[in-house]
C-alpha positions, -999 to 999 in steps of 0.1 A, spaced: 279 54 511 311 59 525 325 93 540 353 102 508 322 98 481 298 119 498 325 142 496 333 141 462 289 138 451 290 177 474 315 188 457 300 185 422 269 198 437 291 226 446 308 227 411 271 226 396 261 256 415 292 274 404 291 274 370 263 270 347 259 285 307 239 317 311 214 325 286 197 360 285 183 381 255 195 418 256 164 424 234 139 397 234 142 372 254 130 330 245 141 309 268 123 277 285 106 291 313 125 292 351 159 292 327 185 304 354 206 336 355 238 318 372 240 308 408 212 293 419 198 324 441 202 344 406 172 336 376 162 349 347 131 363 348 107 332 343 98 335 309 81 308 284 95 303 247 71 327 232 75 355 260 97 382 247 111 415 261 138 420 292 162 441 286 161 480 268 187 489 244 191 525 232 158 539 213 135 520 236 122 478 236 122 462 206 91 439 191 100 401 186 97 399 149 103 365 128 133 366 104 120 371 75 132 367 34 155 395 43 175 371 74 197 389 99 209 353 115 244 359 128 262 347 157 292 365 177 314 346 204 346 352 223 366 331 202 362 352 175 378 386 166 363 407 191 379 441 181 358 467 183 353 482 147 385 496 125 391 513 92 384 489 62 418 493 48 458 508 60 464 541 50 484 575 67 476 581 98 492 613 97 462 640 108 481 669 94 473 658 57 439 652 58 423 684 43 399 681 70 402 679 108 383 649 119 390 636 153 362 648 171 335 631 151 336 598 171 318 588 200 348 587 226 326 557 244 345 536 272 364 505 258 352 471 283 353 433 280 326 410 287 332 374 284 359 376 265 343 401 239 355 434 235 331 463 235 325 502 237 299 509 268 279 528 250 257 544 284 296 562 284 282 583 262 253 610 261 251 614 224 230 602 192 246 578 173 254 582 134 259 563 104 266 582 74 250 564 44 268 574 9 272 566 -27 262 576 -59 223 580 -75 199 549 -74 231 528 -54 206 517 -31 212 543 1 178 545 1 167 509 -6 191 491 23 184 524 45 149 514 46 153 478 53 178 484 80 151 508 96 126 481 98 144 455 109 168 473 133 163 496 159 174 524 138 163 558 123 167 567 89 170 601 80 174 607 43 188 650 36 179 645 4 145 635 11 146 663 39 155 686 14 127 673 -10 103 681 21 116 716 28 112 724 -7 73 717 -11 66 743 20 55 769 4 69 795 36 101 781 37 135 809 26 150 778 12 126 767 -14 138 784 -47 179 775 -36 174 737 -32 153 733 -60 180 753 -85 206 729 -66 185 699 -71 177 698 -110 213 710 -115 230 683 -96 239 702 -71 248 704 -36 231 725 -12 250 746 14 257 726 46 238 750 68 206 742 51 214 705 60 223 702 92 199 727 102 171 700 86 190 671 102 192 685 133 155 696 135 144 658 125 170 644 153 154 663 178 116 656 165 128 616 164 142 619 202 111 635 214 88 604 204 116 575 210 139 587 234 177 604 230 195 569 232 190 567 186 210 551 162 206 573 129 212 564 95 222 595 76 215 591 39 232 616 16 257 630 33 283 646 37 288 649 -2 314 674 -1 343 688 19 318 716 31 294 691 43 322 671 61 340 700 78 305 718 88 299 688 105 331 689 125 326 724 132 288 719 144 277 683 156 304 670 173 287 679 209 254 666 200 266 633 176 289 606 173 298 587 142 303 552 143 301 542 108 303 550 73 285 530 47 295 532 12 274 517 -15 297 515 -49 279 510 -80 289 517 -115 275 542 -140 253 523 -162 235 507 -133 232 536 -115 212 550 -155 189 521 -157 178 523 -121 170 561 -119 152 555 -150 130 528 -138 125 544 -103 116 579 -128 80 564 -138 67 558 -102 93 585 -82 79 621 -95 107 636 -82 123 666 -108 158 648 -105 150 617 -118 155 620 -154 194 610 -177 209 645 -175 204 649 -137 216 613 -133 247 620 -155 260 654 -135 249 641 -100 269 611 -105 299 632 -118 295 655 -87 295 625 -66 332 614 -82 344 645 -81 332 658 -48 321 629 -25 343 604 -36 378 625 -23 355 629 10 350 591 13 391 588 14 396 617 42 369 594 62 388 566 54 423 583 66 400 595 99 388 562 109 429 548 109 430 573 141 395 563 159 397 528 162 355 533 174 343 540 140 351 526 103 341 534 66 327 500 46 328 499 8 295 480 -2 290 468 -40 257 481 -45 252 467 -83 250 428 -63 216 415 -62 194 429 -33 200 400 -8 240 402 -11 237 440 -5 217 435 23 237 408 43 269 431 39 246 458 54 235 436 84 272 432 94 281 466 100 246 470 120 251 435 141 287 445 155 271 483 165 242 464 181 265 443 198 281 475 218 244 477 229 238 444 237 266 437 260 264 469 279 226 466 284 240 428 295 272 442 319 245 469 339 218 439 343 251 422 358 260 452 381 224 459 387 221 426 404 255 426 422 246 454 441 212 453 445 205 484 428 163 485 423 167 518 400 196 500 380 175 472 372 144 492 364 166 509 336 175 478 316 145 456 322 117 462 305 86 480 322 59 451 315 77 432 345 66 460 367 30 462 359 14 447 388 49 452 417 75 475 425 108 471 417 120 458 445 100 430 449 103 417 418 140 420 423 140 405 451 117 375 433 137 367 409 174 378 417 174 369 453 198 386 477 225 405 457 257 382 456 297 384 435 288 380 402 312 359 396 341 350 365 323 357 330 334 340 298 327 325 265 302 350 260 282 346 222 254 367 212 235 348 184 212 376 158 183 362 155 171 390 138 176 430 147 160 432 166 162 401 187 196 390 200 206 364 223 238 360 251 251 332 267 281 332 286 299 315 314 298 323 353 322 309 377 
């Protein structure tokens, strides 16, 4: 072989070494075992196609679990609109007219890029996450609530179900009040609430960890709801979306009706349907817009209109998009401190994001230093994609040069 094409068959070896498609799961991991992390000194942890688990997200490791009738099969990649999440619709921007003060309700996480992908770093943060889940009786808040629970690493907290709760204790100061508010359709005061909300956010965080997403079902309903929680949960909570499940009258009859001969519950009858449905146009409907009006100034958080009278399936895939781009915030910076972790060598780093079953049987460092090999640049990242596989199993490839 003469001296010019051994020169050119090194330098595609060197080319070869230099860039190569990553693959890693920020939840659950399948890849073909001894996949690679990048350059050659840099591999995933060995894993075979049924292994599962490597990096954490907030709220802990999530289980591998097999899509199932209810699919959350998506894919994200660079070439795509990788905004981070806006206002469903254009309206004044102008803070002074909302009849509420709202800019502290956001998270306020760092903006970064990764691959091309634009994303909030949501370690930036110290706070639990919220999604507010609204619309009128028997929309289905409950129904998707549910599904997104078990198939994303969410928690759903229902108030009206907290309230229900409160009111069966037979020592509770509350009892009588929320029952009178409940058969008359009405709303409870907002410091009844939140002090129930944030009691079952703290009980949640004890048992999975303060790093939660949680879906808040019923609420805020009124002006008083919206503006006590401005005035009290800003420190502790950051909203990142609001879900709005729109359904019209007679729908929202014939389902409280048919959920009234298995519920039990004292509001689940035609007259409480009728004036909780007109307190929910009158009240929660004018709050919907000032959220709306909000979200045009914090570009981190957005209200989604939802029709909730489309059959279950329908409902649920427009659900699954405003969970998939939150997770994705997750995903990538779970992704970008695996990426630091391993650039500077940082044992404690690593330990954070991977998950614990890799260090059952050796420290951190030497499994670090197993798999990841000396710590190294990491390099130019691009064309990043995250394919959903489900919830709770999500999938990134990317380019390193």
């Amino acid at each position: 072989m003469g001296m010019s094409a051994l020169l050119v068959n090194i330098y595609c070896l060197l080319l070869m070494s230099a860039f190569r498609r990553c693959c890693v799961s920020a939840w659950v991991a399948t890849l073909p075992s001894g996949a690679r992390h990048g350059f050659p000194r840099r591999k995933i942890l060995s894993l075979s196609p049924s292994s599962s688990l490597l990096l954490r997200y907030r709220g802990g490791t999530a289980e591998y679990r097999q899509p199932s009738v209810f699919s959350t099969q998506a894919t994200v990649s660079s070439s795509a609109d990788s905004n981070a999440s806006g206002a469903s619709a254009s309206m004044d921007s102008d803070s002074s007219k909302l009849p509420v003060q709202l800019s502290n309700i956001g998270g306020g996480f760092t903006p970064c890029q990764f691959g091309g992908l634009a994303y909030w770093d949501t370690s930036s943060v110290k706070k639990f996450r919220v999604i507010f889940v609204l619309g009128g009786p028997g929309a289905g808040k409950g129904t998707q609530s549910s599904l997104m629970e078990e198939h994303y690493p969410v928690i759903h907290l229902s108030v009206g179900q907290l309230l229900r709760d409160e009111q069966t204790k037979q020592d509770s100061p509350h009892r009588a009040l929320i029952e009178q508010c409940l058969v008359a359709g009405k709303i409870v005061p907002v410091e009844i609430s939140l002090q129930l909300v944030q009691d079952a956010m703290q009980q949640a965080s004890a048992i999975n960890g303060d790093q939660i997403i949680f879906l808040i079902d019923g609420f805020p309903r009124n002006f008083d709801n919206v503006s006590g929680w401005a005035r009290v949960m800003p420190d502790t909570t950051a909203v990142s979306a609001v879900l709005v499940y729109q359904c019209p009258l007679p729908v929202l009859e014939q389902r409280i009706l048919e959920r009234a001969e298995q519920s039990g519950r004292s509001d689940d009858n035609l007259a409480s349907v009728k004036k909780r449905f007109l307190t929910f146009e009158t009240e929660t409907a004018p709050v919907i817009s000032t959220l709306r009006q909000a979200a045009c100034q914090d570009n981190q958080w957005s209200v989604v209109d939802v029709r909730g009278d489309e059959p279950l399936e329908k409902v649920w895939v427009a659900s699954q998009q405003v969970l998939n781009e939150l997770i994705m915030h997750d995903v990538l910076t779970a992704n970008a401190a695996l990426l630091w972790a391993v650039e500077t060598g940082n044992a404690a780093q690593y330990q954070q994001v991977c998950d614990d079953e890799w260090f059952a049987t050796q420290d951190v460092a030497t499994v670090m230093e197993q798999q990841e090999g000396t710590a190294s640049p990491i390099g130019f990242i691009s064309k990043a994609q995250l394919d959903f596989v489900s919830g709770k199993h999500v999938a990134v490839s990317y380019d390193r040069v």
